[in-house]
C-alpha positions in Angstrom: 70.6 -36.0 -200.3 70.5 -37.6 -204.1 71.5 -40.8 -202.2 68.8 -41.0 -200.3 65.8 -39.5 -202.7 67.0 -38.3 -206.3 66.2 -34.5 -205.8 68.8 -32.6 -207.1 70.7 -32.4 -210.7 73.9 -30.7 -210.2 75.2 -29.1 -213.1 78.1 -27.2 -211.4 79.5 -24.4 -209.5 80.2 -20.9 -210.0 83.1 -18.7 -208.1 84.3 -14.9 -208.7 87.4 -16.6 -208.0 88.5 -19.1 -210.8 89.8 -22.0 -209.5 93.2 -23.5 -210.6 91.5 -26.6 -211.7 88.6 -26.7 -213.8 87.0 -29.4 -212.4 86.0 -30.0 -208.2 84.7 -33.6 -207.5 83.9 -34.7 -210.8 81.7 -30.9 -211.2 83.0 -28.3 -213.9 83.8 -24.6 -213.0 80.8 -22.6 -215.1 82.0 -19.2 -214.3 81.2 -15.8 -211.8 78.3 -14.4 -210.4 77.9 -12.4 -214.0 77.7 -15.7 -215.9 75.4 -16.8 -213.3 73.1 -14.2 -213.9 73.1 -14.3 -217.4 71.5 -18.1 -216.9 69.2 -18.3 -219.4 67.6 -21.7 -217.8 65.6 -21.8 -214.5 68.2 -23.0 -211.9 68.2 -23.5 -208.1 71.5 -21.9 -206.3 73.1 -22.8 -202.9 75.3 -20.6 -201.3 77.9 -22.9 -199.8 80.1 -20.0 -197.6 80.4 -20.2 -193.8 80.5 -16.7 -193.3 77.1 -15.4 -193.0 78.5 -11.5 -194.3 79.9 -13.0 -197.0 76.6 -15.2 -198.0 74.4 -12.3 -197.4 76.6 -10.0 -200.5 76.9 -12.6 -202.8 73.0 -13.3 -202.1 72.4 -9.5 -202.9 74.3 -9.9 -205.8 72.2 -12.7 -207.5 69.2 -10.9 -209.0 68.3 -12.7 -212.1 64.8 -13.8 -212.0 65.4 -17.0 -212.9 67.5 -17.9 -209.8 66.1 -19.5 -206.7 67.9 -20.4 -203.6 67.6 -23.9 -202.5 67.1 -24.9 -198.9 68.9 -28.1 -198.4 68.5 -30.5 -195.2 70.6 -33.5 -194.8 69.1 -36.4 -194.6 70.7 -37.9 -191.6 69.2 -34.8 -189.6 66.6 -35.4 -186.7 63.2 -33.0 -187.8 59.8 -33.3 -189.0 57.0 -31.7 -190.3 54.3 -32.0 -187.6 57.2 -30.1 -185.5 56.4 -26.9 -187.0 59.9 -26.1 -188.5 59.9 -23.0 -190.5 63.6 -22.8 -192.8 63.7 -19.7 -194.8 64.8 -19.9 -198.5 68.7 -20.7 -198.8 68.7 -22.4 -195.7 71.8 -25.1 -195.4 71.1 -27.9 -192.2 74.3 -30.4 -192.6 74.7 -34.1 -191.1 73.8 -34.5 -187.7 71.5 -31.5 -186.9 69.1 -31.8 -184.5 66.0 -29.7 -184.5 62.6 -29.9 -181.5 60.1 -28.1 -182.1 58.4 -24.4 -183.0 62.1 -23.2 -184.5 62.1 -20.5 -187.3 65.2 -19.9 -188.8 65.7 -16.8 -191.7 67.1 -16.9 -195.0 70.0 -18.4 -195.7 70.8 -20.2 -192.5 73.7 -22.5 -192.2 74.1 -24.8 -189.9 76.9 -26.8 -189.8 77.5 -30.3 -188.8 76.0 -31.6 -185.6 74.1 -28.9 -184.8 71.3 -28.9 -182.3 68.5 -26.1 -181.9 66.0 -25.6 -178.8 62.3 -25.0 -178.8 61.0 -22.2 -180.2 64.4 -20.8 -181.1 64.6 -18.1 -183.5 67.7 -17.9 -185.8 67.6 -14.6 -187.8 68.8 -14.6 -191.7 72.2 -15.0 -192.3 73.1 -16.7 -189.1 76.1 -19.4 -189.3 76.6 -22.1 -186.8 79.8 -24.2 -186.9 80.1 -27.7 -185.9 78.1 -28.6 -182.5 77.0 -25.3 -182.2 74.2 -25.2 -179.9 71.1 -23.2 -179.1 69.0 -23.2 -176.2 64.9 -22.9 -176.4 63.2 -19.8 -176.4 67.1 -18.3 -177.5 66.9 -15.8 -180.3 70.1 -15.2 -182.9 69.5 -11.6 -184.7 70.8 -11.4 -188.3 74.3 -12.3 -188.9 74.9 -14.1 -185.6 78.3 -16.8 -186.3 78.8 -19.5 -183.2 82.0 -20.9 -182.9 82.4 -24.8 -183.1 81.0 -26.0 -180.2 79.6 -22.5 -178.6 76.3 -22.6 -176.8 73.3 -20.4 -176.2 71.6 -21.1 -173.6 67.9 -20.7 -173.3 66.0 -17.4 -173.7 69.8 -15.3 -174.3 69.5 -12.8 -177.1 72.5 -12.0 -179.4 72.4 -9.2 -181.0 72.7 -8.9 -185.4 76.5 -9.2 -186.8 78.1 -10.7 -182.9 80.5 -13.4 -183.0 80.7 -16.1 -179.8 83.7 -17.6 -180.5 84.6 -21.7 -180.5 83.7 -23.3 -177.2 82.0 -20.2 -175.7 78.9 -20.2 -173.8 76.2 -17.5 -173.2 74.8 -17.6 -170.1 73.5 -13.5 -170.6 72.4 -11.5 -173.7 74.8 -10.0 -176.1 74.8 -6.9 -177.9 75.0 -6.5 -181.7 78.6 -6.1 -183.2 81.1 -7.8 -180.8 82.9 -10.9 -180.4 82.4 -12.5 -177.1 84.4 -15.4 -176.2 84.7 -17.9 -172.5 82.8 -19.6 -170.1 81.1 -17.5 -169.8 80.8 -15.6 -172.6 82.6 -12.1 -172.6 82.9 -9.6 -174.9 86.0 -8.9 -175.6 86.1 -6.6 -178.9 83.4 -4.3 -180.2 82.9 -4.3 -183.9 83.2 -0.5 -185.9 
């Protein structure tokens, strides 16, 4: 994104997990979630997990007032403004996306690389799409939704909050919440406690 317009100063990254080396691509290790929300500056935060679970607790865990969560769109992704592209805060849209028109997608979004998104989609928070993921127009993801690389929704399906489609899957029907659904079409195939 810097590359293309200077926008971003990154200072570093922060893990509950301490890395083995200090230092990853040239950015130092500046602590855990604690440290982070001790900051005593203003700073904007990205959540860079694929798993939407796992970005919505650490998301719940950041509650210093002077955090926000940055929404960051690759350059190289095909979307304008006059196409009436809502991206809630902490939104993450990587190389290659392609959005049409009338999409809303919640907080903290991620969709990965190649991506492309039907009109008038909705994509609940927390949602994660892996590479070439694809959903149909009118389709609707409830919160938590994860497509497999290369899964597809087609147009007008509903999946229901926390369901898995798994790589290469396509739904052709709706989905209830809290399974994992995987084929052509897509089946469920495991129901979630």
């Amino acid at each position: 994104m810097n590359e293309a317009r200077p926008t971003w100063e990154l200072t570093g990254f922060y893990d509950d997990q301490a890395p083995a080396n200090p230092t990853i691509h040239g950015l130092p290790y500046l602590g855990n979630a604690a440290a982070l929300n001790a900051t005593t500056e203003d700073l904007h935060v990205s959540i860079a997990v694929g798993n939407g679970h796992s970005r919505a607790a650490i998301a719940g865990s950041l509650t210093s007032p002077r955090l926000r969560f940055a929404t960051l769109v690759h350059p190289a992704v095909a979307c304008q403004p006059y196409q009436h592209i809502e991206l809630g805060e902490g939104c993450i849209v990587g190389q290659g996306c392609i959005l049409t028109t009338d999409i809303r997608l919640g907080r903290h979004v991620l969709l990965n690389l190649g991506c492309t998104i039907g009109h008038d989609a909705v994509l609940d928070d927390f949602c994660s799409l892996m590479p070439h993921a694809n959903v149909g127009g009118e389709a609707h993801l409830s919160t938590g939704v994860y497509l497999g690389t290369n899964a597809t929704v087609i147009n007008q399906v509903r999946i229901g909050a926390r369901t898995i489609v798994g790589a290469g899957a396509v739904a052709v029907r709706d989905l209830p919440a809290d399974c994992t659904a995987v084929g052509v079409p897509a089946t469920v195939i495991k129901m979630h406690a």
